[in-house]
mmJSON file of the N, C-alpha and C atoms, coordinates in Angstrom:
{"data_MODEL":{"atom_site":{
"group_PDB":["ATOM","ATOM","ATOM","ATOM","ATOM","ATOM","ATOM","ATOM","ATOM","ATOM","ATOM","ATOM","ATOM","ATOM","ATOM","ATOM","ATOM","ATOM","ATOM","ATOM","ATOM","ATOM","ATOM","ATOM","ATOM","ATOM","ATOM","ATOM","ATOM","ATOM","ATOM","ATOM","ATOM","ATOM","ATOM","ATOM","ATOM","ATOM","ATOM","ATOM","ATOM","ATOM","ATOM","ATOM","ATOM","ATOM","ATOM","ATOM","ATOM","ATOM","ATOM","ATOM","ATOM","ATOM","ATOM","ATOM","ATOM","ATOM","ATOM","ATOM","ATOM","ATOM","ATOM","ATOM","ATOM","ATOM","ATOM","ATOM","ATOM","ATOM","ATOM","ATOM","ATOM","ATOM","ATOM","ATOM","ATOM","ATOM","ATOM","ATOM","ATOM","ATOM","ATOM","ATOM","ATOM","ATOM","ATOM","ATOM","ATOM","ATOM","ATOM","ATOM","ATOM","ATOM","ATOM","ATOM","ATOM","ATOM","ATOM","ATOM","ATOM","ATOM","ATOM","ATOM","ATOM","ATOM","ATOM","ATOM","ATOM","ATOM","ATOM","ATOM","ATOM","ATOM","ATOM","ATOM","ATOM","ATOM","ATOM","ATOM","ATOM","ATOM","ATOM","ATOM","ATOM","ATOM","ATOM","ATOM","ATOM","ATOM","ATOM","ATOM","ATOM","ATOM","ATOM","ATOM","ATOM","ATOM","ATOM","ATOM","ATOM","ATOM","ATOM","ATOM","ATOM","ATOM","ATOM","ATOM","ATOM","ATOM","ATOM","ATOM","ATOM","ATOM","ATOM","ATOM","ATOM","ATOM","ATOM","ATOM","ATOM","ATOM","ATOM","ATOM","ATOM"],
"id":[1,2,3,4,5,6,7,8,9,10,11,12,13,14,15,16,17,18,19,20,21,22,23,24,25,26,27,28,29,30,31,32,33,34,35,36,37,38,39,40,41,42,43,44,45,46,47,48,49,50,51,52,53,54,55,56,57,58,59,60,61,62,63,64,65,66,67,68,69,70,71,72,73,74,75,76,77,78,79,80,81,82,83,84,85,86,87,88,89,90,91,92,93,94,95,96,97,98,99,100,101,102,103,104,105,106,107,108,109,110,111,112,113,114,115,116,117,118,119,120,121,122,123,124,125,126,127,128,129,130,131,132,133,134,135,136,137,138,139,140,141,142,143,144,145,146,147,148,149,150,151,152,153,154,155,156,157,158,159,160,161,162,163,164,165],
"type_symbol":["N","C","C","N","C","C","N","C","C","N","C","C","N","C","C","N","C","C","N","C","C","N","C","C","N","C","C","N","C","C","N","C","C","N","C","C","N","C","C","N","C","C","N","C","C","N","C","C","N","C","C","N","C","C","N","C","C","N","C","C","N","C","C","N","C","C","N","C","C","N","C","C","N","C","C","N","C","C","N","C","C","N","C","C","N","C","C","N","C","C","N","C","C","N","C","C","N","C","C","N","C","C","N","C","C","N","C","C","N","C","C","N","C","C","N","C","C","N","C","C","N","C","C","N","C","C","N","C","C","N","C","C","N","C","C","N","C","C","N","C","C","N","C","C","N","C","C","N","C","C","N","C","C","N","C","C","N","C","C","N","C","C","N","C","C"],
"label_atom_id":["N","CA","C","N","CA","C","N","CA","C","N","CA","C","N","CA","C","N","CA","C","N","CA","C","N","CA","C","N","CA","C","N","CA","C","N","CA","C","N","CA","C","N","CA","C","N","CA","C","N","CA","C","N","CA","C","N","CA","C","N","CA","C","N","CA","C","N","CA","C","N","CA","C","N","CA","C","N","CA","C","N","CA","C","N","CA","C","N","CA","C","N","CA","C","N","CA","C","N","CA","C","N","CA","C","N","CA","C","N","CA","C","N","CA","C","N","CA","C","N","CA","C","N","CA","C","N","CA","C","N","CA","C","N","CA","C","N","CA","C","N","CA","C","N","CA","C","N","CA","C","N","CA","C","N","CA","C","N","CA","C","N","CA","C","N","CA","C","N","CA","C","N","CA","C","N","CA","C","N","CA","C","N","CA","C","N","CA","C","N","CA","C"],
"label_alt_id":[null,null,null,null,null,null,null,null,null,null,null,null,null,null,null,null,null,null,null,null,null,null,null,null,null,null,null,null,null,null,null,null,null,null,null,null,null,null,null,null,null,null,null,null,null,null,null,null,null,null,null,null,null,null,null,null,null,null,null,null,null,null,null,null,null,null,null,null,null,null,null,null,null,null,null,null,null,null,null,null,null,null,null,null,null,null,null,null,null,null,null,null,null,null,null,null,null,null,null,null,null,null,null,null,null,null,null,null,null,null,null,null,null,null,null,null,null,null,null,null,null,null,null,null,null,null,null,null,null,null,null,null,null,null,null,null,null,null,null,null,null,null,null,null,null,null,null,null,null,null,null,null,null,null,null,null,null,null,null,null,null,null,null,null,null],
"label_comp_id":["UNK","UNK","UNK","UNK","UNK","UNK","UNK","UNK","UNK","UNK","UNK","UNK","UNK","UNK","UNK","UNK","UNK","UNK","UNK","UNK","UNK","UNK","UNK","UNK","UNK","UNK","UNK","UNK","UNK","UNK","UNK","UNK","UNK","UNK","UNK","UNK","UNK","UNK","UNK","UNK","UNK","UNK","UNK","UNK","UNK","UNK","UNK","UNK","UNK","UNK","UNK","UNK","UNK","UNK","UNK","UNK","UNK","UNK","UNK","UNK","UNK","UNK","UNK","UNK","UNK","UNK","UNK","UNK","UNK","UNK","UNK","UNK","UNK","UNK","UNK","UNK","UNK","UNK","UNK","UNK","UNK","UNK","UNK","UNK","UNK","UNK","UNK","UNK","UNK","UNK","UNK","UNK","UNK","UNK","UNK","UNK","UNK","UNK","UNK","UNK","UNK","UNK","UNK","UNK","UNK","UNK","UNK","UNK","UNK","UNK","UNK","UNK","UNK","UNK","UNK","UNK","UNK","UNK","UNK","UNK","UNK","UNK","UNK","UNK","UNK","UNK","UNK","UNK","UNK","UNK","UNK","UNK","UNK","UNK","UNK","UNK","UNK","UNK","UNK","UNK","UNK","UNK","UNK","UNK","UNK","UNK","UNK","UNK","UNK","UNK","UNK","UNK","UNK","UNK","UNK","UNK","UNK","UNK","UNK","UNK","UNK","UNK","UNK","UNK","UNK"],
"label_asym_id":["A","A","A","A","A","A","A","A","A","A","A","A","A","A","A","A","A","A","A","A","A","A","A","A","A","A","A","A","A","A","A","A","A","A","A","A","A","A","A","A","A","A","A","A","A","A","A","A","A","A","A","A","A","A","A","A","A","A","A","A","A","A","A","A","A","A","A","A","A","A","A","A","A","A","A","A","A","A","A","A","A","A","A","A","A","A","A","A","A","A","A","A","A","A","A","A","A","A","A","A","A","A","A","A","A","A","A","A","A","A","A","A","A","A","A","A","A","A","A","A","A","A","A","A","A","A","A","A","A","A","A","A","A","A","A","A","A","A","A","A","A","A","A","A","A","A","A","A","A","A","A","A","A","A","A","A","A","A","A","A","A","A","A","A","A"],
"label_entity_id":["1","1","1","1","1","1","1","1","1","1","1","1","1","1","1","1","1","1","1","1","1","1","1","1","1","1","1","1","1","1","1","1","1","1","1","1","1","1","1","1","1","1","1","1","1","1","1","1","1","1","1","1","1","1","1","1","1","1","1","1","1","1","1","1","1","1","1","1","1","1","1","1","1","1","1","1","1","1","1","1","1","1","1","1","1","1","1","1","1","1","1","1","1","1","1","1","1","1","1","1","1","1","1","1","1","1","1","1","1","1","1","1","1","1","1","1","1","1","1","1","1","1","1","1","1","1","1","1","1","1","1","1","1","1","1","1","1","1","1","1","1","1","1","1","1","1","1","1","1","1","1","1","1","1","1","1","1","1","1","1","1","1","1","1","1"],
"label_seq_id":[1,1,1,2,2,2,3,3,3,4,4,4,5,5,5,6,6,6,7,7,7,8,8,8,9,9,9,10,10,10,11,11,11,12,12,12,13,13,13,14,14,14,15,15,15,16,16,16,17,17,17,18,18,18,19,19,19,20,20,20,21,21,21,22,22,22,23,23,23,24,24,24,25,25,25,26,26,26,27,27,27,28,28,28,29,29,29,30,30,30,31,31,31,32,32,32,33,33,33,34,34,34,35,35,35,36,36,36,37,37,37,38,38,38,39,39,39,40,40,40,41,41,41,42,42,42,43,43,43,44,44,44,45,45,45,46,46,46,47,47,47,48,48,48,49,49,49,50,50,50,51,51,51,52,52,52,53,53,53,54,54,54,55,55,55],
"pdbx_PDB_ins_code":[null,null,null,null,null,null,null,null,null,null,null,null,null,null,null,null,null,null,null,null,null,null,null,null,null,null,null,null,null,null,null,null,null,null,null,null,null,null,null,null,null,null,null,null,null,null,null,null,null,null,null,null,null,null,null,null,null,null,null,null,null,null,null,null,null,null,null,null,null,null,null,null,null,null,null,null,null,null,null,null,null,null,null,null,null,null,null,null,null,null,null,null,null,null,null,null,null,null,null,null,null,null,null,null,null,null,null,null,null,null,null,null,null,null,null,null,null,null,null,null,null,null,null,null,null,null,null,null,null,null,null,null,null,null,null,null,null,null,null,null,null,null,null,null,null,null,null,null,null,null,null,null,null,null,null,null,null,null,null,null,null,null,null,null,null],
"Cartn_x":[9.646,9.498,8.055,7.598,6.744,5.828,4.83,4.095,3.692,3.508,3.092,3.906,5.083,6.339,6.354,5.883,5.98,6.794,7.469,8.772,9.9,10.42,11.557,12.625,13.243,14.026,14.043,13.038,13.429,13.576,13.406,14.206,15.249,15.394,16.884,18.082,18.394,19.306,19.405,18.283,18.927,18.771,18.717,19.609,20.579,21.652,23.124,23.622,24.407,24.793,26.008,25.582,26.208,27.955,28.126,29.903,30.486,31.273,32.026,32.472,33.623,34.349,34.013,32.037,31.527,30.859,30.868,30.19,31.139,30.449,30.96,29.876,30.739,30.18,30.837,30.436,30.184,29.06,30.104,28.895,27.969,26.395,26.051,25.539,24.553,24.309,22.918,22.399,21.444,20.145,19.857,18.921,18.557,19.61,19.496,18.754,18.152,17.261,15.853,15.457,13.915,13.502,12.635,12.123,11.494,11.061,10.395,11.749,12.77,14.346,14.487,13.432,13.522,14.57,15.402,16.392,17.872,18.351,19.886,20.758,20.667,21.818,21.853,20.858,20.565,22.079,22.027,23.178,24.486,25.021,26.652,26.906,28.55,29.43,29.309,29.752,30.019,31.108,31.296,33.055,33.432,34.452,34.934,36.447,37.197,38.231,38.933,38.029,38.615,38.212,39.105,38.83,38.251,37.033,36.467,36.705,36.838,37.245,36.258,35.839,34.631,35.209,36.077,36.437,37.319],
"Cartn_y":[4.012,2.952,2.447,1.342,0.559,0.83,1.382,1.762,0.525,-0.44,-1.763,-2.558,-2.151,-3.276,-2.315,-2.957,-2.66,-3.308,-4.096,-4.868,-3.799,-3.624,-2.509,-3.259,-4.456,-5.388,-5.582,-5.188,-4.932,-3.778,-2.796,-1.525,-1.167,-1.55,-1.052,-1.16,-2.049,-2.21,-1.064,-0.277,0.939,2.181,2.143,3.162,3.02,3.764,3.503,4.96,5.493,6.47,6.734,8.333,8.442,8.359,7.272,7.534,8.629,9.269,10.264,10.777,9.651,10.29,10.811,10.446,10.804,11.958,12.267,13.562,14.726,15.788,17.119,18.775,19.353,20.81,22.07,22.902,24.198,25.127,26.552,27.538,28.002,28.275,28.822,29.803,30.787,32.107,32.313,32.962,33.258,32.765,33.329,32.367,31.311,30.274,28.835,28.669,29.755,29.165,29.359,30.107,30.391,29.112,28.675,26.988,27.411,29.043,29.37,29.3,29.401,29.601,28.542,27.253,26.0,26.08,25.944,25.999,25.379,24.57,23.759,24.773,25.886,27.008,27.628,27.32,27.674,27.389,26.358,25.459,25.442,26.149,26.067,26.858,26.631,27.152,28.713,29.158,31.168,30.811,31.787,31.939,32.859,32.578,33.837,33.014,34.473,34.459,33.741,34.755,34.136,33.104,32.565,31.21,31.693,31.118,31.391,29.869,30.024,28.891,29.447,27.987,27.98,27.965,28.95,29.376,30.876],
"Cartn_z":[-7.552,-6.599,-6.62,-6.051,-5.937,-5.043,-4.804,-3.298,-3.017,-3.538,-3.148,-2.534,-2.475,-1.913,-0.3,0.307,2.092,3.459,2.311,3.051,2.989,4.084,4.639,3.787,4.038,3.644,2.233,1.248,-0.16,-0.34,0.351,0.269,0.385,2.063,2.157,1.47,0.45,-0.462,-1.247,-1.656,-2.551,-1.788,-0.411,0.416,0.445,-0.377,-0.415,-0.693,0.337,-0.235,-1.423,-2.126,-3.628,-3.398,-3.795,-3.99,-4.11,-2.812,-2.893,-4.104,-4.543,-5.815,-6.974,-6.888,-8.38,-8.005,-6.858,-6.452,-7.145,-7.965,-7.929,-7.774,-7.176,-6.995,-7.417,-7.992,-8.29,-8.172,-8.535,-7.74,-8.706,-8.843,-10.059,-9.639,-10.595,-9.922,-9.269,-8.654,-7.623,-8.331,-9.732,-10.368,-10.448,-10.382,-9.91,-8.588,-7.815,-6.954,-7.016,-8.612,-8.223,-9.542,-8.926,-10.091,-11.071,-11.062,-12.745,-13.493,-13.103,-13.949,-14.374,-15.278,-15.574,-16.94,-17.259,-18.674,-18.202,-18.768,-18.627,-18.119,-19.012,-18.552,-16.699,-16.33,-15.08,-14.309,-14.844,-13.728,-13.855,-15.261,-15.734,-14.529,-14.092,-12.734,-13.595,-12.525,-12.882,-13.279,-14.07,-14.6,-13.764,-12.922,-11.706,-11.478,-11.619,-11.511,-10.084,-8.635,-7.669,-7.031,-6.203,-5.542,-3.865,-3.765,-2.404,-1.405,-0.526,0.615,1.815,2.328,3.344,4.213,4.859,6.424,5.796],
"occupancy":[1.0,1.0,1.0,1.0,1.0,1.0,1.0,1.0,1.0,1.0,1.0,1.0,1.0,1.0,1.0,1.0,1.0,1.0,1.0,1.0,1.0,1.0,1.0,1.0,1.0,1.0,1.0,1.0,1.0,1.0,1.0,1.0,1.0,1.0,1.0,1.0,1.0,1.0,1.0,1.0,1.0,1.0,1.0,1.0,1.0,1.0,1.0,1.0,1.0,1.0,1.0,1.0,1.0,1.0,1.0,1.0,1.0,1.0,1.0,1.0,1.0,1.0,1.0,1.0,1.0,1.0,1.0,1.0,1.0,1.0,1.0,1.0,1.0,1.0,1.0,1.0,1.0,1.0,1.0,1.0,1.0,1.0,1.0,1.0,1.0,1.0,1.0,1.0,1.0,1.0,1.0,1.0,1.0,1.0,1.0,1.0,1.0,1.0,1.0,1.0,1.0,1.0,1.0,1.0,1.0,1.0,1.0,1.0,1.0,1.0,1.0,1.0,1.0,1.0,1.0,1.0,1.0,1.0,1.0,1.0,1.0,1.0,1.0,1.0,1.0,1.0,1.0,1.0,1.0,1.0,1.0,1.0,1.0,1.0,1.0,1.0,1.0,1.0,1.0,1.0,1.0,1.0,1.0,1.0,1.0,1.0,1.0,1.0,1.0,1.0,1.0,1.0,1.0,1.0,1.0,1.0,1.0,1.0,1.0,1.0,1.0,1.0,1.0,1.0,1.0],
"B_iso_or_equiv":[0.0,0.0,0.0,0.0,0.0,0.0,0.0,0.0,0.0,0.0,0.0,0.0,0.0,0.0,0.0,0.0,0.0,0.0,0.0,0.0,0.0,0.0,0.0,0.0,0.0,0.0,0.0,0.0,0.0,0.0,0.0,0.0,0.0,0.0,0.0,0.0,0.0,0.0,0.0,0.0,0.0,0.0,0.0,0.0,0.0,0.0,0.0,0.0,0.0,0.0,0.0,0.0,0.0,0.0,0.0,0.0,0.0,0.0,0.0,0.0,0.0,0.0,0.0,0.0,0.0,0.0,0.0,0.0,0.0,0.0,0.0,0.0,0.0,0.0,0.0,0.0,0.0,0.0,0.0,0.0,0.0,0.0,0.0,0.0,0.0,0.0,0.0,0.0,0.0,0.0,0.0,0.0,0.0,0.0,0.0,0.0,0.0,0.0,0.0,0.0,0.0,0.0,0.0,0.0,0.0,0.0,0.0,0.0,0.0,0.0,0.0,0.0,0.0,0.0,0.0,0.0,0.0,0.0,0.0,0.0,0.0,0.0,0.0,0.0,0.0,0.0,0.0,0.0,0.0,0.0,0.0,0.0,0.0,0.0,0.0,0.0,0.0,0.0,0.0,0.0,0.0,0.0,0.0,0.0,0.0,0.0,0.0,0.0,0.0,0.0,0.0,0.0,0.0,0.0,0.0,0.0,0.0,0.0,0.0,0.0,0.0,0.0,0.0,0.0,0.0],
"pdbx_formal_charge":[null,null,null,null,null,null,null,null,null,null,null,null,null,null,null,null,null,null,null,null,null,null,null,null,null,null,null,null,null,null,null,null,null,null,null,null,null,null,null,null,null,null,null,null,null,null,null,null,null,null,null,null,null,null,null,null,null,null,null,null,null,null,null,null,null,null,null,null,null,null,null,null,null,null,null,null,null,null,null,null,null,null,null,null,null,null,null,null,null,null,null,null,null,null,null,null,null,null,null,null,null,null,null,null,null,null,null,null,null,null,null,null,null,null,null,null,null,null,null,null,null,null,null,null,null,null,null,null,null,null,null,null,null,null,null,null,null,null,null,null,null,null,null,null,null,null,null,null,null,null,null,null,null,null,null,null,null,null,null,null,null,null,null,null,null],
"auth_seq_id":[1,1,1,2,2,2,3,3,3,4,4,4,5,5,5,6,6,6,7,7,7,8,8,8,9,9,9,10,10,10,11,11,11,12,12,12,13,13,13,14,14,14,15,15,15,16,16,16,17,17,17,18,18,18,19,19,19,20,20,20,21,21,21,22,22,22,23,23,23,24,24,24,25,25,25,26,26,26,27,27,27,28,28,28,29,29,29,30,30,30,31,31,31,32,32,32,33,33,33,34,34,34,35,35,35,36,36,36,37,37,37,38,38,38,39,39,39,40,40,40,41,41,41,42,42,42,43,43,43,44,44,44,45,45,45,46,46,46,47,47,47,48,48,48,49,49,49,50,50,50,51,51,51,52,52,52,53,53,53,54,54,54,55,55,55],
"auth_comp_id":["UNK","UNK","UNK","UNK","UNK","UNK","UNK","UNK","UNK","UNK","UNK","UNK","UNK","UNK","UNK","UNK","UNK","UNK","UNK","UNK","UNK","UNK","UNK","UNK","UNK","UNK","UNK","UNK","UNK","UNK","UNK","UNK","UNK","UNK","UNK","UNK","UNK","UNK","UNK","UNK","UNK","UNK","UNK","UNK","UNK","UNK","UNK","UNK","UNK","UNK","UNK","UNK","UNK","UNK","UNK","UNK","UNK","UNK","UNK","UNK","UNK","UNK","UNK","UNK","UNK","UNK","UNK","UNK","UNK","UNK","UNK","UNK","UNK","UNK","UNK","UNK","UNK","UNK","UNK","UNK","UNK","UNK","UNK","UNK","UNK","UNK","UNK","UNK","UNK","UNK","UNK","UNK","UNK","UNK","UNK","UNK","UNK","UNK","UNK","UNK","UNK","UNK","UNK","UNK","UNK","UNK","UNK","UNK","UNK","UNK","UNK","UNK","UNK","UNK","UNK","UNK","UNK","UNK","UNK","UNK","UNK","UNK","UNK","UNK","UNK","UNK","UNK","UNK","UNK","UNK","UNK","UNK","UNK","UNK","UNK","UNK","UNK","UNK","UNK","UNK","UNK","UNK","UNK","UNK","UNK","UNK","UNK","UNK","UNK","UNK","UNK","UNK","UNK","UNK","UNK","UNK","UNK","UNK","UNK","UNK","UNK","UNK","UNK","UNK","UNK"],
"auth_asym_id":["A","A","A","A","A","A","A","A","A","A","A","A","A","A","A","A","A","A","A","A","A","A","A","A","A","A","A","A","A","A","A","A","A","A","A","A","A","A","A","A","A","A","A","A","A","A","A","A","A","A","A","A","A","A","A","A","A","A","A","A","A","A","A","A","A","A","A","A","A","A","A","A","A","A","A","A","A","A","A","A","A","A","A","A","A","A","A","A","A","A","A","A","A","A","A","A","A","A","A","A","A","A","A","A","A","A","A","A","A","A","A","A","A","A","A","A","A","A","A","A","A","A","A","A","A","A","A","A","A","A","A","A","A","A","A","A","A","A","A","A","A","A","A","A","A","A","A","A","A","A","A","A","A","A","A","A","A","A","A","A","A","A","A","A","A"],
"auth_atom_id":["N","CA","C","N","CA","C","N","CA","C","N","CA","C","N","CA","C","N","CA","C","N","CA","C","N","CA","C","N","CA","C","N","CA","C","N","CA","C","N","CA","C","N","CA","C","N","CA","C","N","CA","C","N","CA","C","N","CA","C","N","CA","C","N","CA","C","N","CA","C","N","CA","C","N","CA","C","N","CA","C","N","CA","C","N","CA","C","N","CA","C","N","CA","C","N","CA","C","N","CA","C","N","CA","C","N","CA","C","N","CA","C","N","CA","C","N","CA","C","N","CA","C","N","CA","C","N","CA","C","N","CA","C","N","CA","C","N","CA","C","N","CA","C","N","CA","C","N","CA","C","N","CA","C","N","CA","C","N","CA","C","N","CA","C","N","CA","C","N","CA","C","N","CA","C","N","CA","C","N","CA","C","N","CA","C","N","CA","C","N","CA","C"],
"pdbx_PDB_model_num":[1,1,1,1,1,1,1,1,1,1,1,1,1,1,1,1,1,1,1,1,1,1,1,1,1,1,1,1,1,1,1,1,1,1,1,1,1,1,1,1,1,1,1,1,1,1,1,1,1,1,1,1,1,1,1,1,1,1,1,1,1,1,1,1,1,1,1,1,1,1,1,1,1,1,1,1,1,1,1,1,1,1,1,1,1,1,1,1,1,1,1,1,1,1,1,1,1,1,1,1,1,1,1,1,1,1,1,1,1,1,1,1,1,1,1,1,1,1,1,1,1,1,1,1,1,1,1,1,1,1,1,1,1,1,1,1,1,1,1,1,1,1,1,1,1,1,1,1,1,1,1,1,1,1,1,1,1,1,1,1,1,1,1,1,1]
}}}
């Protein structure tokens, strides 16, 4: 972004939130939270058999 553009009104147009449908999530493993763990592989889903549900 532009630090020079200080008009709210040319901003607000690309506050848009991310389209649901292109959103996706999976779980990866505990390593994925320390930022020295910088490498692509960080982020592949776990391979796990069972299915966990948030309630």
């Amino acid at each position: 972004m532009n630090p020079d553009i200080d008009e709210a009104s040319k901003l607000l147009p690309l506050l848009k939130p991310f389209p649901e449908d292109k959103l996706e999530e999976w779980e990866v493993g505990a390593g994925a939270r320390d930022p020295k763990n910088d490498y692509p592989e960080i982020i592949e889903p776990l391979k796990s058999s069972k299915q966990r549900t948030l309630f």
